[in-house]
C-alpha positions in Angstrom: 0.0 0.0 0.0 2.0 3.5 -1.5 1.0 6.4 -2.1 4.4 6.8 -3.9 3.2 3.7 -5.9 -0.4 4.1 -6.9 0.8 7.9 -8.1 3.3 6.5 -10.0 0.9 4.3 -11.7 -1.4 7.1 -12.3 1.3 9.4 -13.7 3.0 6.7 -15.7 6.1 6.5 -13.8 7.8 2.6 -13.6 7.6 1.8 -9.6 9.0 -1.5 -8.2 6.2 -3.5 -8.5 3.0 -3.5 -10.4 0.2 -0.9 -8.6 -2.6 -2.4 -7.2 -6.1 -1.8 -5.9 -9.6 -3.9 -4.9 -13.4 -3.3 -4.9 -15.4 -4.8 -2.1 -13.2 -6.9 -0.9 -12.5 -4.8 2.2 -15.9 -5.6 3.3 -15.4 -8.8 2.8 -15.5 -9.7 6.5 -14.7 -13.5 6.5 -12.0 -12.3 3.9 -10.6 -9.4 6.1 -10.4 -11.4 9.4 -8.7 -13.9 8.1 -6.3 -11.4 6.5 -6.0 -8.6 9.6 -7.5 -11.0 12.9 -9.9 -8.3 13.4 -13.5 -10.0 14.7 -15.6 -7.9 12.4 -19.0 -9.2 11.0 -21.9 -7.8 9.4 -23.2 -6.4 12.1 -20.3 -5.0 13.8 -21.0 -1.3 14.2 -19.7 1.3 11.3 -17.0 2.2 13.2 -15.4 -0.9 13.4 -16.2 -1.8 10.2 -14.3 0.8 8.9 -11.2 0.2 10.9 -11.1 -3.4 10.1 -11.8 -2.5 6.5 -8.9 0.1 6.5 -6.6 -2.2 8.0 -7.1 -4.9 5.4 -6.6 -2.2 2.4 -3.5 -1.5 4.2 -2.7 -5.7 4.2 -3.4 -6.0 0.7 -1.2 -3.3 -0.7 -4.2 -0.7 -2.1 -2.6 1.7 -3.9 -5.3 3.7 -5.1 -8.5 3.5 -3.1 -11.6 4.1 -5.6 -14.4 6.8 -3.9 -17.3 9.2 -5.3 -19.5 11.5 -3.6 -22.0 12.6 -6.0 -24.5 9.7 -6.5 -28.3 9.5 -6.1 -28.8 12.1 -3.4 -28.5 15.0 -5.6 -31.9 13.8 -6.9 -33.6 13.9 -3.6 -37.5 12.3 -3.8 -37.5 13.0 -7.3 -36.2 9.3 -8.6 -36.8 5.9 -9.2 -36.1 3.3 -6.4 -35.4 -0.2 -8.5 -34.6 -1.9 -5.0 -31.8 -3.4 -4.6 -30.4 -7.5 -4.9 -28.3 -8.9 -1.8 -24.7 -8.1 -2.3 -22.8 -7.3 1.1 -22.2 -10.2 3.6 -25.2 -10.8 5.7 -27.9 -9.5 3.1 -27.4 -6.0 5.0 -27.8 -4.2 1.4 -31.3 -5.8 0.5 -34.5 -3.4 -0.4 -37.6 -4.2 -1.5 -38.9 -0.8 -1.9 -40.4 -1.1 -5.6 -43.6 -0.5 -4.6 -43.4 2.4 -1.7 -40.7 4.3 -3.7 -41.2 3.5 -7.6 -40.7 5.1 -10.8 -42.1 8.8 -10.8 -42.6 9.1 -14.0 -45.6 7.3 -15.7 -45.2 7.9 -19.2 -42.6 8.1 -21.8 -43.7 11.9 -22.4 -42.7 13.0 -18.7 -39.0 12.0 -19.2 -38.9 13.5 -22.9 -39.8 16.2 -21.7 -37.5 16.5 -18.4 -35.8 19.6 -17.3 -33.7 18.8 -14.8 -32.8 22.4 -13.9 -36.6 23.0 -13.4 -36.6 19.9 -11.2 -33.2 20.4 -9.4 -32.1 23.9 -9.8 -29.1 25.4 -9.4 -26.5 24.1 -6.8 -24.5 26.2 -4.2 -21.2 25.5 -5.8 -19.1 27.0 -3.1 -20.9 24.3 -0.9 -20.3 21.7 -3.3 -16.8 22.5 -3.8 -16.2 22.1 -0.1 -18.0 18.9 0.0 -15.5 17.4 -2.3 -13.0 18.3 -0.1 -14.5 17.1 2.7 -15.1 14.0 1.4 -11.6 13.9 0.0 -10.0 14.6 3.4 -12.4 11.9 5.0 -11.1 9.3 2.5 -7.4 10.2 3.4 -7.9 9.9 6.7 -9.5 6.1 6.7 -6.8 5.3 4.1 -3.8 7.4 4.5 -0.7 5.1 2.5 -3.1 5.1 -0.5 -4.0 7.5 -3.6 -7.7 8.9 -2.8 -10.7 10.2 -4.5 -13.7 12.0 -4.7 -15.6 12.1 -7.7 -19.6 11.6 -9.6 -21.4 8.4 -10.3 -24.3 9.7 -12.3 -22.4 11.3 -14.9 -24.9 10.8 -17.9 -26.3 7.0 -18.4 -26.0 6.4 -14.8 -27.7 9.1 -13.9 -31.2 8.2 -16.6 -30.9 5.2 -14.6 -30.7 6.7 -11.3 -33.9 9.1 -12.2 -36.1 7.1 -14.6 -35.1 3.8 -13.5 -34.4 1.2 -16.3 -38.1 0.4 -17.6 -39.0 4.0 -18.2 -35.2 4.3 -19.6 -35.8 2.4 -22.5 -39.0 2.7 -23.2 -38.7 6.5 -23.6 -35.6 6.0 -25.3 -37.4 3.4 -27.8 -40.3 5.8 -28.6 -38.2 9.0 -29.6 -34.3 8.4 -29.3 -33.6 12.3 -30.9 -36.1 13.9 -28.0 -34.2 11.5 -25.2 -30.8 12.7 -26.9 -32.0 16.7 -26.5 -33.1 15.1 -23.2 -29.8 14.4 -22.4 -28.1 17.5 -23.5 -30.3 19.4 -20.9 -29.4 16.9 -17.9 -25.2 17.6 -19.0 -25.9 20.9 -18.9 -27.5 21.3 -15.3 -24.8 18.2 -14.5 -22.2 20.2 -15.7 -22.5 22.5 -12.0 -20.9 19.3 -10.7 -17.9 18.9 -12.8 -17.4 22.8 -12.5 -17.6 22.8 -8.7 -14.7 19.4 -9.2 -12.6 21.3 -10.8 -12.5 24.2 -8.2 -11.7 21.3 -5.5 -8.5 20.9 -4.2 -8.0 17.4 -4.9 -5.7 16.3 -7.4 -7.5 13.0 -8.2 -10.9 12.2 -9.4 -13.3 9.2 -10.5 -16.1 9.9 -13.2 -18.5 6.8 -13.6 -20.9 5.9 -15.8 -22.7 2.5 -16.9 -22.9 3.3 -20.0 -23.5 -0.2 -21.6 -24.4 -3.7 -20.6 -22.1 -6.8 -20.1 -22.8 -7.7 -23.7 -22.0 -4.2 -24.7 -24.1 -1.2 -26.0 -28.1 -1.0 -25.9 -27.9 2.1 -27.1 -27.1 2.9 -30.6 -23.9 4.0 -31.1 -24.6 6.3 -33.1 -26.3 7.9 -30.4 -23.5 7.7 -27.8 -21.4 9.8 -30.8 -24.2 12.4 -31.0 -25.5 12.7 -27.2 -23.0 11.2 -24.6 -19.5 11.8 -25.2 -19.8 16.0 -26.6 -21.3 16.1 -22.8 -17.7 13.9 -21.6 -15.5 16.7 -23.4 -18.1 19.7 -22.0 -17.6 17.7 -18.3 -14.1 17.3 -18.6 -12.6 20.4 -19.7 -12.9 22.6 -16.7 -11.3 19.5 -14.8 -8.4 19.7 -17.4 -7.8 23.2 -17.0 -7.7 22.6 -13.3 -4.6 19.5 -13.9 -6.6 17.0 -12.5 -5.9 13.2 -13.1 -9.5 11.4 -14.2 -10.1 7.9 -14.2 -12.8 6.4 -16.0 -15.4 3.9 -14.6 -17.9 1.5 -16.8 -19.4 -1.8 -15.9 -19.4 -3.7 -18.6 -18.6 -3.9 -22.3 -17.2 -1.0 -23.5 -14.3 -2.1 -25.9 -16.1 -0.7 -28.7 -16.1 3.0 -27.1 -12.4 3.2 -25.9 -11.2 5.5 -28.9 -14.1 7.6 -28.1 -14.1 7.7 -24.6 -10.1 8.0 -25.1 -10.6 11.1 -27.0 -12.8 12.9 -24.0 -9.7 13.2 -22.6 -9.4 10.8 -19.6 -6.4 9.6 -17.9 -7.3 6.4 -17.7 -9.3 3.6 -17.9 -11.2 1.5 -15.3 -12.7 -1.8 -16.6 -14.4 -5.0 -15.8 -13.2 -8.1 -17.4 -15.6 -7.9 -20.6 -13.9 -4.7 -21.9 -10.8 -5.9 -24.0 -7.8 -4.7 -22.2 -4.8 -5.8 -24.8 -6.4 -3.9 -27.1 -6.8 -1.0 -24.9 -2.8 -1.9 -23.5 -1.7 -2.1 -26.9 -3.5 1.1 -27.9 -3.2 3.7 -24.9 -1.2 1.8 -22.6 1.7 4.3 -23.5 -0.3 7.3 -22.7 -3.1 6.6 -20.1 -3.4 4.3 -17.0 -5.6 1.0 -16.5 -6.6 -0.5 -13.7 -8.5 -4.2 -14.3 -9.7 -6.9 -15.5 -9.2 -10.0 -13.8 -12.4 -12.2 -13.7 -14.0 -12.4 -10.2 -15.9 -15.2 -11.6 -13.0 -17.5 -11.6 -12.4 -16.5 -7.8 -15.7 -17.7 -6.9 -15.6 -20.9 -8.6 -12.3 -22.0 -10.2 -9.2 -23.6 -9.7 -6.0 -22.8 -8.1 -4.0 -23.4 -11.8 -7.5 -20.8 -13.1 -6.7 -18.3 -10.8 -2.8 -18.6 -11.6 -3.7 -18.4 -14.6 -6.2 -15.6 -15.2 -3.7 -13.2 -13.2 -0.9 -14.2 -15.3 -3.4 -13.4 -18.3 -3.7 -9.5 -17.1 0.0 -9.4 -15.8 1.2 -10.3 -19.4 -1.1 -7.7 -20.6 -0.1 -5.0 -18.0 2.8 -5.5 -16.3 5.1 -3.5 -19.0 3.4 -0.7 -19.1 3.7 1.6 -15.8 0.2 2.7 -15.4 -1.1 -0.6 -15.1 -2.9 -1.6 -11.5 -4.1 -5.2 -10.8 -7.7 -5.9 -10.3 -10.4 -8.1 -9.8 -12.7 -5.5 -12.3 -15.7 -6.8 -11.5 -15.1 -6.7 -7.4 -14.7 -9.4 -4.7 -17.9 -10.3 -3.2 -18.6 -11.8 0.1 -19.6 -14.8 -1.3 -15.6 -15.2 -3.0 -14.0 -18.2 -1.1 -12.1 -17.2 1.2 -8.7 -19.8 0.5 -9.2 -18.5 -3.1 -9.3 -14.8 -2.1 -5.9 -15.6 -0.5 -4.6 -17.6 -3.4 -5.1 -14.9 -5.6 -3.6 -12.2 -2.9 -0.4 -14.9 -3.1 -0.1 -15.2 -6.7 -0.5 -10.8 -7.6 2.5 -10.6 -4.9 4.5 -13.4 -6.4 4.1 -11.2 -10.0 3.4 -7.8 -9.3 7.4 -7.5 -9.1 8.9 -6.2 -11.6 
């Protein structure tokens, strides 16, 4: 765990060894007690929690710890609650809150015609400002001997699915694509307070995610990404340039076939689940922009020893020559990961990762 490192990484300096950084799998309690000997569970209070969770990040060598601020909140009451499927240990995430807290919006002409400035208004961005910074300092305080963050999950996509949830999503989109697209264009522009109020912040690192596709890829046209998401990404990301800030880039999914594009927004670098092709992204942009992924959870969960050897060795001959590569499980490591194979593949990254 380096700061020295994971900026290295991010800068495209060579360090030592190979960066490295986790999702979820500091609240992986069965994972982190065997790791740190801390007694934690899921229903061990926050505070403890979060010093068993920080302990482990420090165990495992994080070098970057990945954190946003912005997400739903901004939307208040006015969004759509989808619930939400057992992830953390102990169930502790579940909601079944469809029908109390549903979609808002009952027809496809509502979110055609949304204005989210009339919904929203205008933010306080000298409060907003400071809330990045808090939220920064908070992060380098639980994780102090790793790169930190503060960034926005509902940067565009994310954020349709935040408000409209995914059956109103699509079906608006399906009945006019153009009048969602104009849609859209009004959302970046009352979103674009938060990326101006990012820039202002003093932090020198920052996370933009967006789902913008599916794990089979686009279901969107891509046409219509061209025309109506990434102008938005350059709009976004432009006062965050002027401002020298280092941006990484978050998708779930498949998004091999937008790299170039999302490339030419002007990101930094490049987070990515195992779906997304990362030699072709290496090959491309390994010279010029960072990666962090794309081991396979998947093969944690339920495969082999020789698999797990093997799928590291599979992104370490990928990454490992290039200097902004980090080592991931992209798609996380859930509490339901086997434990021995958790620490199998903790063995094996450390047996590679120098170089």
């Amino acid at each position: 765990m380096s700061v020295e490192i994971g900026m290295a990484a991010l800068t495209l300096k060579t360090a030592p060894r190979v960066a490295r950084t986790e999702y979820s799998a500091e609240r992986h309690w069965d994972l982190v007690k065997a790791v740190t000997g801390i007694e934690v569970t899921p229903h061990s209070t926050p505070e403890e929690q979060q010093a068993a969770s920080s302990a482990f990040v420090k165990a495992w060598d994080y070098d970057y710890v990945w954190s946003i601020l912005i997400y739903n909140q901004i939307f208040g009451d006015l969004r759509t609650s989808m619930g939400h499927a057992v992830y953390d240990a102990g169930g502790t995430d579940f909601r079944d809150d469809r029908a109390a807290h549903g979609c808002p919006f009952k027809t496809p002409e509502e979110v055609l015609d949304f204005d989210p400035w009339k919904a929203y208004g205008k933010i306080d961005h000298a409060k907003t400002v400071k809330e990045f910074e808090d939220h920064y300092k908070s992060q380098c305080e639980k994780y102090p001997n790793a790169v930190n963050s503060t960034g926005i999950y509902v940067t565009c996509i994310s954020g349709f699915i935040e408000i409209f949830g995914w059956d109103m999503f699509l079906l608006a989109a399906g009945v006019d694509l153009q009048r969602f697209g104009q849609m859209a264009n009004r959302y970046a522009s009352w979103m674009q307070q938060y990326f101006d109020a990012l820039a202002d912040c003093n932090v020198p690192v920052v996370m933009i995610h967006d789902d913008i596709v599916w794990t089979s890829g686009a279901f969107m046209p891509p046409a219509w990404y061209r025309e109506f998401v990434f102008p938005n990404y350059k709009k976004y990301f432009a006062p965050l340039h002027d401002a020298k800030k280092i941006i990484l880039y978050t998708s779930d999914g498949c998004y091999s076939e937008f790299i170039d594009d999302i490339a030419g927004c002007g990101i930094s670098g490049f987070v990515l689940e195992p779906t997304t092709d990362m030699a072709y992204m290496a090959k491309r942009y390994g010279k010029t922009h960072f990666f962090q992924g794309n081991a396979d959870t998947r093969i944690l969960l339920s495969g082999t020893k020789q698999d797990i050897y093997n799928e590291v060795k599979r992104c370490m001959d990928i990454g490992k020559q290039y200097p902004g590569f980090f080592m991931t499980v992209g798609n996380h490591i859930p509490s339901n990961t086997p434990v021995d194979a958790a620490l199998y593949y903790d063995e094996v990254v450390r047996q590679m990762s120098k170089r």
